[in-house]
Every structure is written in C-alpha cells, then in structure tokens.
MARMIKOL-179983 format. One line per 8 residues: number of its first residue (from 1); for each residue x, y, z of C-alpha. Coordinates in steps of 0.001 Angstrom, whole numbers, plus 524288, in hexadecimal, padded with zeros to 5 digits. Example, Ala and Ser with C-alpha at 12.3 -4.5 7.8 and 13.67 -1.06 7.14 Angstrom:
BEGIN
1) 8300C 7EE6C 81E78 | 83566 7FBDC 81BE4
***
This chain:
BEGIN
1) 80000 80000 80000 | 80B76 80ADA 8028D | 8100E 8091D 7F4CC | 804D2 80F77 7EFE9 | 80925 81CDF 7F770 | 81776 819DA 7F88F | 81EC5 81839 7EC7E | 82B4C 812FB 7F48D
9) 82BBF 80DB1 801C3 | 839B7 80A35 80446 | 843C2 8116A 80406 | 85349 8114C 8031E | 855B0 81AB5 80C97 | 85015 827C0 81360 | 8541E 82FD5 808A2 | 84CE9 8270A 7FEC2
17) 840C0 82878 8086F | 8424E 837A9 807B1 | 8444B 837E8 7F927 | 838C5 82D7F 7F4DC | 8301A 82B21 7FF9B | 822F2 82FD0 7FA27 | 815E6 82D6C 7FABF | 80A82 82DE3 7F289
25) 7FD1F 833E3 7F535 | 7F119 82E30 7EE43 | 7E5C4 8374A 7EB04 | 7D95B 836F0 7F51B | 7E329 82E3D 7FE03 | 7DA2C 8265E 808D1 | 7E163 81D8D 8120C | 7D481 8152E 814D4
33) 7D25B 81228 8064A | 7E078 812F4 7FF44 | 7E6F0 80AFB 80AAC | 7DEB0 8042A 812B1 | 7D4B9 800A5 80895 | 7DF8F 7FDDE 7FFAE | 7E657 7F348 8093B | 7D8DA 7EC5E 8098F
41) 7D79F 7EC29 7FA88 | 7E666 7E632 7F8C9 | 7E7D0 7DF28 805EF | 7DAC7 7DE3A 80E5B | 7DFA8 7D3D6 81682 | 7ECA4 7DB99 81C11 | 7EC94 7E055 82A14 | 7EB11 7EED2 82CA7
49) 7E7DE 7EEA8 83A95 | 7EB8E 7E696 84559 | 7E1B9 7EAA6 8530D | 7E4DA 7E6A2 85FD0 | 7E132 7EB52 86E05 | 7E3FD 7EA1E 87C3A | 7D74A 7E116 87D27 | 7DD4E 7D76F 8749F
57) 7D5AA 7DA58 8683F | 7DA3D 7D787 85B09 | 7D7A3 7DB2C 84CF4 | 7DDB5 7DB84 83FEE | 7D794 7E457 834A4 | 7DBDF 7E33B 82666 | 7DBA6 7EC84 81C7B | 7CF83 7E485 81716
65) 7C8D2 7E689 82342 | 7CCFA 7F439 82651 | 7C69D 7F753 81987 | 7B992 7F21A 81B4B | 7BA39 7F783 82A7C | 7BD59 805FF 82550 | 7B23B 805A4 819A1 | 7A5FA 8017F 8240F
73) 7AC84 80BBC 82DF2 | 7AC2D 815F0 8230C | 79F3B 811B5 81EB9 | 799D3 8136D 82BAC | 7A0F5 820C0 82E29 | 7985A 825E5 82287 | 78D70 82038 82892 | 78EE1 827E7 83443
81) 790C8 83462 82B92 | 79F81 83331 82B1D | 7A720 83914 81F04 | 7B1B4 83F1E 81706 | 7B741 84B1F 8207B | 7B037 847C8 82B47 | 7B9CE 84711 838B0 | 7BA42 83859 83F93
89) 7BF16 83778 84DBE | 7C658 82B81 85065 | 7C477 827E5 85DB1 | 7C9BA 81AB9 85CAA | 7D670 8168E 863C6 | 7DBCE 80BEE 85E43 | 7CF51 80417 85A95 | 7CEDF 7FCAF 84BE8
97) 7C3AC 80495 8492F | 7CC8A 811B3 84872 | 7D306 80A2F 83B09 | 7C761 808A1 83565 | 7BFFD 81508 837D8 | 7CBC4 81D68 832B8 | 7CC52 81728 82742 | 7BD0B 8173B 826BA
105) 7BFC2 8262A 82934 | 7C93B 82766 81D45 | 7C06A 8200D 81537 | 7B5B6 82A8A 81683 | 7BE7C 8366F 8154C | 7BCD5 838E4 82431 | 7C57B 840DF 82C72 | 7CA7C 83832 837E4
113) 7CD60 83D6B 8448B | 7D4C4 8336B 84D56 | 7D56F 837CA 85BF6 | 7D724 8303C 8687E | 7CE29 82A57 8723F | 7D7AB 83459 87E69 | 7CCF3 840AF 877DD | 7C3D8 846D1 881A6
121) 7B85C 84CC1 880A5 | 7BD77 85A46 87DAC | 7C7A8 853C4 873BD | 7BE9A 84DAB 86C37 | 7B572 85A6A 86B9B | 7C0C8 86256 86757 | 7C394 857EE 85BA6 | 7B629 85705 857A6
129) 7B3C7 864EB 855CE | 7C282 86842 850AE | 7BF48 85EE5 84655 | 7B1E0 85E78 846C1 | 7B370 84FAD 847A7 | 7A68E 84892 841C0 | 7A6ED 83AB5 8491A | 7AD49 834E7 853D1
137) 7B21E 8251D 85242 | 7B5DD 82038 85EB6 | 7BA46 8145D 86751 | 7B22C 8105B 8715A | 7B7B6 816F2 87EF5 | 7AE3E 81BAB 8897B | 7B90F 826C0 88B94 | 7B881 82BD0 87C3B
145) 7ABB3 82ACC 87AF4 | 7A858 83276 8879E | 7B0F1 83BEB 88139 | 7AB79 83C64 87365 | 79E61 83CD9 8799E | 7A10F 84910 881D0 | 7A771 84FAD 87616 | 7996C 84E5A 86DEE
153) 79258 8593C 8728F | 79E59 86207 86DDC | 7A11F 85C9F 861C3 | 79786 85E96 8588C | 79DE3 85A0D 84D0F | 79E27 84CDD 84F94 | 79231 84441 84A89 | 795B5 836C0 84DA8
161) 79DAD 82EBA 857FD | 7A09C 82159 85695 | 7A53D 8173E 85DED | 7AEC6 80B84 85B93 | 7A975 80307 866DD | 7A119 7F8AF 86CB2 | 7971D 801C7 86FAE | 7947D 80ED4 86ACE
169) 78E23 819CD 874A3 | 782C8 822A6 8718A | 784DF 82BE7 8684F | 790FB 8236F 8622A | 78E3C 81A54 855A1 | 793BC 80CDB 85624 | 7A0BC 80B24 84E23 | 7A162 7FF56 84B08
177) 791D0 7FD0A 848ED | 7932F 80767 83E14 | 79E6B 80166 838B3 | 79692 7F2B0 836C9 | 78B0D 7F8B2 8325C | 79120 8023A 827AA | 78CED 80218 81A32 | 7980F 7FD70 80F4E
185) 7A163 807D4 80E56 | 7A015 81170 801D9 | 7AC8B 81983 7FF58 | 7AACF 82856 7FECE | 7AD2C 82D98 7F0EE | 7B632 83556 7F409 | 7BD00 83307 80206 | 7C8DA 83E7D 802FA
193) 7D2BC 844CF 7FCF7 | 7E17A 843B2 8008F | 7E0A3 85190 805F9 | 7D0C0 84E3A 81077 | 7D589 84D8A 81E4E | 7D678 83EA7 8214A | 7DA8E 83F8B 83034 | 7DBA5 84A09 83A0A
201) 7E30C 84830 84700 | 7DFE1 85117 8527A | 7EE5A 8536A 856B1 | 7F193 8539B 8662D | 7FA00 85FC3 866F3 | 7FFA0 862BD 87419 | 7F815 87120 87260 | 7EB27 875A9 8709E
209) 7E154 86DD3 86958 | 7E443 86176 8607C | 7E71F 86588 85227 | 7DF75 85DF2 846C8 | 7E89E 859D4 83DA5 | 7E387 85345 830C1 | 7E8A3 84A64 82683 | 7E52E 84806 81808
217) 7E288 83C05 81311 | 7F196 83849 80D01 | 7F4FE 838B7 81BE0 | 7F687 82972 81CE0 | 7FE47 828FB 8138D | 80903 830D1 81AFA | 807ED 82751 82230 | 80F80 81D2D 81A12
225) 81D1E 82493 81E04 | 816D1 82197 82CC0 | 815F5 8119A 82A97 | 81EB5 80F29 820F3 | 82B1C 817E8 8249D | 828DD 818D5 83353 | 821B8 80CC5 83774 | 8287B 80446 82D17
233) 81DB6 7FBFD 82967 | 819AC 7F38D 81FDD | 80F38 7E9E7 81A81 | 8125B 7E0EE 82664 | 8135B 7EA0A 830EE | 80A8C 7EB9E 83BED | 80CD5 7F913 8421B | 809AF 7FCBE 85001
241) 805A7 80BA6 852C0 | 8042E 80F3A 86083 | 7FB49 81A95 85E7A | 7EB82 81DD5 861C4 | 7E4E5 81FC5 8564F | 7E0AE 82D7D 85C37 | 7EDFC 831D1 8569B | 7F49D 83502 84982
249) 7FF2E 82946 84D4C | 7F42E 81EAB 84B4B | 7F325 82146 83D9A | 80247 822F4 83BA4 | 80228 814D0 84138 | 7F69B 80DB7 8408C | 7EF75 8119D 83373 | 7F476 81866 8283B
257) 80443 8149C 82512 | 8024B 808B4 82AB8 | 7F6D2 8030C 8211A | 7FE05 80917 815D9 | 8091A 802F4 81846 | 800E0 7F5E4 81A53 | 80440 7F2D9 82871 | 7FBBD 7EDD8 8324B
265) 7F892 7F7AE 83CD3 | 7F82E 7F21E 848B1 | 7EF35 7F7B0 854AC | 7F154 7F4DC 86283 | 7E4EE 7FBEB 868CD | 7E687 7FF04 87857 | 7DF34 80616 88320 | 7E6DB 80D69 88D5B
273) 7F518 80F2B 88E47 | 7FF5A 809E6 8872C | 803C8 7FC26 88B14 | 81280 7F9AE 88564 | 81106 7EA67 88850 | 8049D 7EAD8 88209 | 809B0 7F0D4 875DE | 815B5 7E825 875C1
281) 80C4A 7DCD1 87452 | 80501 7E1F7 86B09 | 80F83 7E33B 86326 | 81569 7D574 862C3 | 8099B 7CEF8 8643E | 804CF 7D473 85706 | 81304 7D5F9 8515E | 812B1 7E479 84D5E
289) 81D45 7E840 84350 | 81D97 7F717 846A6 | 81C38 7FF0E 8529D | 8195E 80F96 8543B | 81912 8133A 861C8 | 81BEC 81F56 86788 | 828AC 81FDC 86EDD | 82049 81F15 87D21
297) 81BC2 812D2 87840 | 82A93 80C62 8748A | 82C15 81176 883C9 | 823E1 809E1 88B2B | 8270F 7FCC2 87FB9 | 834C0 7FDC6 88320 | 832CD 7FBDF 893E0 | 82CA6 7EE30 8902F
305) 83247 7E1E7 88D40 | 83301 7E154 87F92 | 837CD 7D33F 87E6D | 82A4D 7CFEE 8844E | 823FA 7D277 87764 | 8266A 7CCEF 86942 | 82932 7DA19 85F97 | 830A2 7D250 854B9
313) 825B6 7D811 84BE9 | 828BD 7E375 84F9D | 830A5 7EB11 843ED | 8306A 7FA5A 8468D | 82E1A 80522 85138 | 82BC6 8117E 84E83 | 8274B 81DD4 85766 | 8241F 82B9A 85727
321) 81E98 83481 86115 | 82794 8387B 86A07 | 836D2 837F6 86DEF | 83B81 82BA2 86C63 | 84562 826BD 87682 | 85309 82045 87027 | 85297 81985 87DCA | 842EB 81426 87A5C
329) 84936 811C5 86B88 | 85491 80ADF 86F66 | 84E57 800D8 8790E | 843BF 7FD2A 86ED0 | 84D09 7FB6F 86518 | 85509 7F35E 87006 | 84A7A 7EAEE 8724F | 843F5 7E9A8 864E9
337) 84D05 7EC41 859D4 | 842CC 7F858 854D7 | 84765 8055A 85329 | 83DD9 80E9C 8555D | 83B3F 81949 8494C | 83555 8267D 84CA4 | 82C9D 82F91 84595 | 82752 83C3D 846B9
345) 81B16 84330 840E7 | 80D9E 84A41 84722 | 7FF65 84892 8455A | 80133 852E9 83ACA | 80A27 84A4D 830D7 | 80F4D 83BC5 82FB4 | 81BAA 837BD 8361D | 82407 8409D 82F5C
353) 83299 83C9A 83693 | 835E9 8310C 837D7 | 83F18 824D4 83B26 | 83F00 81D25 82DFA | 8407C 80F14 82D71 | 84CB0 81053 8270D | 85383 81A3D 830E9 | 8598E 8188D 83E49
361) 8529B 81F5D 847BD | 85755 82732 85191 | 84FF1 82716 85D81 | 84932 833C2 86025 | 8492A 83881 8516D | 83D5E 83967 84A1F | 84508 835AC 83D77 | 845ED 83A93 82FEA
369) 83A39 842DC 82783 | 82DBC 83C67 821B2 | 831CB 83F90 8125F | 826AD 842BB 80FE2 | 824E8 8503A 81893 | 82EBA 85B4F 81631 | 8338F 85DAE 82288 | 83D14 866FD 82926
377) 84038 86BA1 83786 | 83EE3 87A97 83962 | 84532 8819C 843FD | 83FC4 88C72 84BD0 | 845EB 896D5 842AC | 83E87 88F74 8356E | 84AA4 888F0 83039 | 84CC2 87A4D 82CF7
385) 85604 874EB 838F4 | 86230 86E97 837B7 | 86621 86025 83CBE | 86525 86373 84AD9 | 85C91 86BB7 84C80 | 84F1F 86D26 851B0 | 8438F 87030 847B0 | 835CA 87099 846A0
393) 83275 8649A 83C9F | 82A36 86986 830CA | 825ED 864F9 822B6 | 82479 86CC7 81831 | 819A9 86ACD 80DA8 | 81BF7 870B9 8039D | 82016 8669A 7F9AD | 815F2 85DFF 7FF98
401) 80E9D 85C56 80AB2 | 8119F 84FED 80F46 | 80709 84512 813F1 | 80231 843F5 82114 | 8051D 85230 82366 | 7F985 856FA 82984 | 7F033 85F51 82065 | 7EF58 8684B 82E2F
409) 7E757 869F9 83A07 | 7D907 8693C 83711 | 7D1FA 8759C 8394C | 7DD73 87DD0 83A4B | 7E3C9 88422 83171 | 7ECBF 88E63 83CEB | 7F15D 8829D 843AA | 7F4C1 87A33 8359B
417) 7FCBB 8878A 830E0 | 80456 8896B 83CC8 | 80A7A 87C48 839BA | 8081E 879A0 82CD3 | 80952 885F2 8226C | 81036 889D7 81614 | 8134E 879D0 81378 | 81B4B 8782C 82005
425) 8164B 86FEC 82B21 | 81CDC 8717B 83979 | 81A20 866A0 841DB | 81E2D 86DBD 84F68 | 827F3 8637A 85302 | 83600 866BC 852B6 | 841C2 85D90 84F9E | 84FA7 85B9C 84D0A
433) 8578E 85535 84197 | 86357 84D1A 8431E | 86E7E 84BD4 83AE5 | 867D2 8410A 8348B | 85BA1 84672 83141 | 85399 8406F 83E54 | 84B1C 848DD 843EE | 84888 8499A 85289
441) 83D2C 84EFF 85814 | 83F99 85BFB 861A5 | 82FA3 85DF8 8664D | 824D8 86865 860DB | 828C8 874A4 85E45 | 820EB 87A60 86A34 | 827FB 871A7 87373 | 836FC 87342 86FC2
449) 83D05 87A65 87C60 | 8465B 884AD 87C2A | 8513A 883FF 885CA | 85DCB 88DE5 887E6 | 85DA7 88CD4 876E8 | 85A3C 88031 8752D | 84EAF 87AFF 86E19 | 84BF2 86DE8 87589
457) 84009 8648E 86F53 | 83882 85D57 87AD6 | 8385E 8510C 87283 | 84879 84EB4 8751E | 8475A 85107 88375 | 83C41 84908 8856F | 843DC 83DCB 87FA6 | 85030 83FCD 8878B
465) 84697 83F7B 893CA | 83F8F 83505 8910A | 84A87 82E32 890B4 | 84C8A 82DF8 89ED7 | 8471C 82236 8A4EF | 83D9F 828BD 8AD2A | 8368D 83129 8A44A | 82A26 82BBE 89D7C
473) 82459 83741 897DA | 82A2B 8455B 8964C | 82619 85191 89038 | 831E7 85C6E 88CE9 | 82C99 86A76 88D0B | 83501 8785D 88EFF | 83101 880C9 89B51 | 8348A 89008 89A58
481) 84078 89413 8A005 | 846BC 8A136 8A145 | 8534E 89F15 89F5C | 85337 892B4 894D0 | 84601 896A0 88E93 | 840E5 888E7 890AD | 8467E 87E01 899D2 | 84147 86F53 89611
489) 837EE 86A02 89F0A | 83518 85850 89ECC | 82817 856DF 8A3B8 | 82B54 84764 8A76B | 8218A 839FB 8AAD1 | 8292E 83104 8B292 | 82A2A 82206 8B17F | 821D3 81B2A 8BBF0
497) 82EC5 818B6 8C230 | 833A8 824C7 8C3A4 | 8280D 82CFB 8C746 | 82C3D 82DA1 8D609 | 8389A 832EA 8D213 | 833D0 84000 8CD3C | 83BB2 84AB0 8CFE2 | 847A7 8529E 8D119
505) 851A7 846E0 8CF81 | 84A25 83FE3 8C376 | 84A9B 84E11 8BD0B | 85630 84E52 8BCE1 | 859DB 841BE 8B975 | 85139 8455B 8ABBD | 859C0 84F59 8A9FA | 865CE 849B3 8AAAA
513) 8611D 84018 8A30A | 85B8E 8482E 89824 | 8693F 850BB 89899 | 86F9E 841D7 8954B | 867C6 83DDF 88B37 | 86663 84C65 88290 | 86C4A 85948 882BB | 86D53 85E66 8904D
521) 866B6 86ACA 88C27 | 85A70 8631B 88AEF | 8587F 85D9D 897D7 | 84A81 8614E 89F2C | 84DC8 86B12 8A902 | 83F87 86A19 8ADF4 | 83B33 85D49 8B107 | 82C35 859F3 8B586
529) 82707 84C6E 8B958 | 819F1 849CC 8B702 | 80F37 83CC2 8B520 | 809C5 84155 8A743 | 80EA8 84A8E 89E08 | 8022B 85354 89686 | 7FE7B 84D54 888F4 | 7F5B8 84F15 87E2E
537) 7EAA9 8436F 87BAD | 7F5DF 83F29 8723B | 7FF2B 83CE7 87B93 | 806D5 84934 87834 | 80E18 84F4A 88208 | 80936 85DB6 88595 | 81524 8657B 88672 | 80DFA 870C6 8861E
545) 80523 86E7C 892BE | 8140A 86AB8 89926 | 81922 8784A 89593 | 80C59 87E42 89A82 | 80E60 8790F 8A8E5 | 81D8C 87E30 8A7F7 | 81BF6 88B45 8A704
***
C-alpha cells in the first residue's frame, strides 16, 4: 500500500533520504476509503487491529471486518443526522469502537474531535460551543456521562449523545443498537476535498484556553514518515502505542502510518494507572514487534525484572515526549539489545525531527529534520544559529507547505498569525544543533531562563536532575533575581523512599549532583519539594502556575 504514495522507500543513506524522499498526494485523498477500504479489497483477511484489556478480553479485526464495521457506523451516523462538516466528539478511551467510528467519521466527510474521558463539565461546555460540536460519542462511565450531562443545558449546539455501552441513559441513543440496525451504507457523492478539515485536536496549552488545531484530509499520510522512518515497521509488525486516544499521539501510533504501512496495531486497553508488569506481559504474551512509550514509561519498565518476561519479538523502541535519560537509555539497551530512537513534533505538525533507523542516536537528541518541512532555528535577534547555539525551531513554506502542518487554529485567525504568517511557522520550542546536525531540545520559548547572560532551556536541567536517584518528577522554572535577572528554581517529587528526607541536606546533594553531571552554571539554586507538580489534563507540566507561586 505505501508504494502507491512513496515512490522509494529505502534508502542508501541520509543524504539519499533528503534528496529523494517524497511523497505523493492523490486528489480528494480519504484515509477510510483509499487505505482502509483498499486493504479489504486486496487483503480482507490481514490483521489491522489486535484489542486487549485488563479484564482479559480479546479481539482481532481485519481490514475485511473493519470495513463492513465503519460502513453500518457511517450509515447509522446519517441516520442520526450526522454529515459532511459536522464536529464528532470522541469520547472513547481506548475502546474498538473509537476505530471504527473515525473511520465511519471520514467516510461521511465529518470533522472528528477526539478528547479524553479526564473533561469536566465546564471542559466539555467550552469545546462544544468553541466548536460548536454537533454530537457527542462516548464510552460508558458514570463519571463522563455525569459530566456530559451537566454540560447540556450550556451547550446548545449539540443534538445528539451517544453511548458505546451496555446500557444507554435517558436522553443518550444506544451505540451499538444503531450500529446493528443501520441501513446498507450508500457513499456520499462527493465526501471531501484534500483541503475540508478532517480532524481537529483541542490542544492542552499550559495557558489560557485549549487551542483548536485542524488538519486536512492528506494529514495521514504524513504520517507514513511517522511509521515507516520512526517506528520502523513493516507488513509484519505489530506496533504498540502507549497513548489515550483523547490525544494527537493515538493517531501517530495507533491509526494512520501504521495501516498504511500494513502493520497490525495492537491495543492494550486499561483503567487506572499505569501498571509496568502489566504492560511487560502484554507485550510478550502477544509478541509485539515495536514499542512507543514516553520516556516515564521506559522508567518505571527498567526497575522490573526484565528477564521475567519473553521480548524476543520485540524489534524497536522508540520515544518522544520528554528528556530522555542516557542513564534510562543505557540500561534498556543493557538489558534488551534496543536502542531507543527519539522524535520530536506538536499537535500542530507530524514528527518533524527525528532518530532514523539508519542513525545512531544520541540520547537526549531529537535527531535529524523530517525532509519534508523546511526547517531552521532562529535566534532571538532573527538570524539562523550556528552549531551550538540555541534557536527557536521554524519551517518555512514557501516552496511548499509540507503535510501534516496544521491548516491553523480553528476560529482564529490572531492566534494562527502570531505563529504562522508570511509562509513561516514558529513552533515556540527552542533547540540546539550539534556538530553533526542532531538537534537537542532547549524548552518553549516562554520558559528559557536567563541567568548572569546565559540562556538556560528547562528541558537540559530537568534531565541532569532527574538523574539523581531520588527525584521522580521535576519541573525547572527561573525565579526573579536582582542581581542575576533570574536564578533556576527545581520544583522536585521525591521517590517513596526518600520523602522523609526532605530538606536542607537532600538539596544540596541535587545540587552537587546536577553541578557533576552539566555545566555548573546550571545547577538549581532554589530547590522546592513537593507531592505533585501542577499539570494540564494532558499531563503537561504547568510551568507557568510554578512561576506564579515564585514571585
């Protein structure tokens, strides 16, 4: 299926990537019909999705099946008044029924909206008037729908909610009911252009209000650079994404690359918090090829026994997300023979650096540019910086605007020009280059604390930190000061074991430690302890709330 959009997949080195790595957009592209749909014509039998919980449930869905599953859920979405530009909530964790109704979604020309099940009553209001959201799908959760239900009386946009469930509450139609009982599925004439808005993402920002960011339609297939030249994968691969499908990761890892590609997307669906032995399991037990986790995850896998579980299957690792410990890299390596590969990219775009299959990472770095954005790092005077240096990373458009770059935020025009105008996108995050080319993230633009001079990016202190075996979580921000401008304050989370040590000596001992492991300069002169640092619903750390309580 890729060589249809790819005229060459393998290449004889990085420079022959940069120079012929290109791919080709068909007119009125639709992801549901030109891959899916496509797979089940040439090879209905092959495995697309492989579903497992924490209850022991199992099922396997083919292309053939995925098919027939996505026409009755479209058919029954027009039923319920459903159709091309209308806005689709996803409320749907990571529940089989999410697959099918996005591509049910796609098939209609629908705009899908996939959020998470954390929303509250106020969130959800917000989203459904920002967007003016039409239905609501959901899985069943006494919690979410309390939530949705409150948020009714305020939104009135939205016309329908349904429910993917046993049993469906008043005022909610029955999911899978509508689905059985759906009239045969009659294609739209004319379903979307390359250019309709196929997906929009309500971004957690660590200020003010989400942004919506949309996508067109070619946006899967930016995607291929995702599973083919980060993941690795192939026709036999089955890939492992740790991600909600509330968040733009899910369908970096679980949807559009990987069926491309033609690898099986495997789906390990959990309630509660994340259980590394579970996982581990999971993984041998159902002999996954390919592994994304962020590097948290690779934290808590490395403290087990890994000779306790069977991961010959296992082929690749790759991670994005946050810093990346050499000390986390190193012992999985150690104890698995896998390198890890890092990438970098936002909601806004497709990974867009990364480690290539065909490079040796350095842990930390983000790795080399996605050919297929023009990209740059600006400094804070407007010119491109040097190896060494710190810039903000930026792609220009003007020969081309690449795919995946987001078409802007949805109902804003202000907020898309201050970062996008005049064919030059900045992403906010700033970087470095090494002699080599890799790039290593600093932190956004708005967090980068100036010290006596020095420009110092949150991201490298955190990782010198974190590094210290007593530190589980930590948060780098800059406090005024009158004589350095800004002093770096770590606002730290203990280890269990090291909670009733808390003070004046294990302060110091951080910064002696962080003086050992990075330039001196850098060390936290401020050092807080505390039992939870303040995040978005995304997990995001909120920097900005940090600085708030320092001043």
């Amino acid at each position: 299926m890729i060589e249809k959009f790819v005229k060459r997949t393998l290449f004889e080195s990085h420079q022959d990537f940069i120079d012929n790595y290109e791919i080709t957009v068909p007119e009125n592209f639709n992801f549901a019909y030109d891959i899916v749909d496509e797979w089940a014509k040439t090879d209905p039998d092959k495995r697309a999705l492989c579903w497992t919980n924490d209850k022991g449930a199992h099922r396997d869905l083919s292309f053939g099946e995925l098919k027939t599953l996505s026409d009755k859920t479209a058919s029954f979405f027009q039923s319920a008044g459903i159709g091309k530009r209308d806005k689709v909530m996803l409320i749907l964790k990571r529940s089989i029924e999410f697959w099918q109704t996005i591509l049910a979604l796609h098939k209609i020309g629908a705009i899908a909206i996939p959020a998470t099940h954390l929303l509250t009553d106020k969130d959800i209001i917000y989203r459904n008037n920002a967007a003016d959201i039409k239905a609501i799908i959901a899985t069943e959760d006494d919690h979410l729908t309390t939530h949705v239900n409150l948020a009714m009386a305020k939104s009135p946009s939205v016309k329908q909610r349904i429910m993917v469930g046993e049993k469906s509450p008043e005022g909610w139609i029955d999911f899978h009911k509508g689905v059985d009982e759906a009239a045969p599925f009659v294609k739209p004439e004319r379903v979307n252009v390359n250019e309709d808005i196929m997906i929009l993402y309500f971004t957690s920002g660590t200020t003010g209000q989400p942004k919506m960011v949309i996508h067109d339609f070619t946006y899967p297939l930016g995607h291929i650079t995702t599973a083919k030249y980060w993941h690795n994968l192939h026709e036999n691969s089955i890939h492992l994404t740790v991600a909600d499908t509330g968040w733009a990761k899910a369908v970096w890892g679980k949807l559009y690359g990987q069926w491309i590609v033609g690898a099986t997307v495997f789906v390990y669906d959990f309630e509660g918090r994340f259980i590394p032995e579970d996982m581990l399991r999971m993984i041998a037990d159902y002999k996954v090829t390919s592994f994304c986790a962020p590097p948290t995850i690779f934290r808590f896998l490395i403290r087990e026994d890994l000779s306790k579980y069977d991961l010959s299957a296992l082929e690749y690792c790759t991670t994005a997300g946050e810093a990346l410990n050499p000390s986390v890299f190193e012992t999985f390596y150690k104890q698995t023979g896998i390198k890890m590969m890092e990438a970098f990219g936002q909601t806004e775009t497709a990974p867009t650096i990364i480690t290539y299959p065909w490079l040796e990472p350095k842990p930390g770095s983000m790795g080399l540019p996605n050919p297929l954005y023009k990209m740059d790092l600006l400094t804070h005077d407007g010119r491109s910086a040097e190896d060494g240096e710190q810039g903000e990373i930026v792609f220009y458009t003007n020969e081309k605007r690449p795919l995946a770059l987001f078409m802007g935020y949805y109902r804003d025009e202000a907020l898309t020009r201050q970062v996008y105008a005049h064919n030059l996108y900045h992403t906010g995050d700033m970087a470095w280059r090494d002699e080599e080319g890799y790039y290593w993230f600093v932190g956004r633009t708005d967090d980068v604390i100036k010290s006596s001079g020095y420009r110092i990016g949150p991201f490298e202190v955190e990782s010198a930190v974190m590094t210290h075996p007593a530190v589980v979580e930590c948060a780098i921000t800059g406090v005024p000061d009158e004589i350095r401008g800004q002093v770096i304050k770590a606002t730290i989370v203990l280890a269990e074991e090291y909670r009733t040590k808390a003070g004046d000596a294990l302060a110091k001992e951080i910064q002696q430690h962080v003086k050992n492991v990075t330039a001196p300069y850098k060390y936290p002169r401020i050092i807080e302890f505390v039992s939870e640092l303040p995040k978005t619903i995304s997990g995001k750390i909120r920097r900005v709330e940090i600085r708030e309580k320092s001043k």
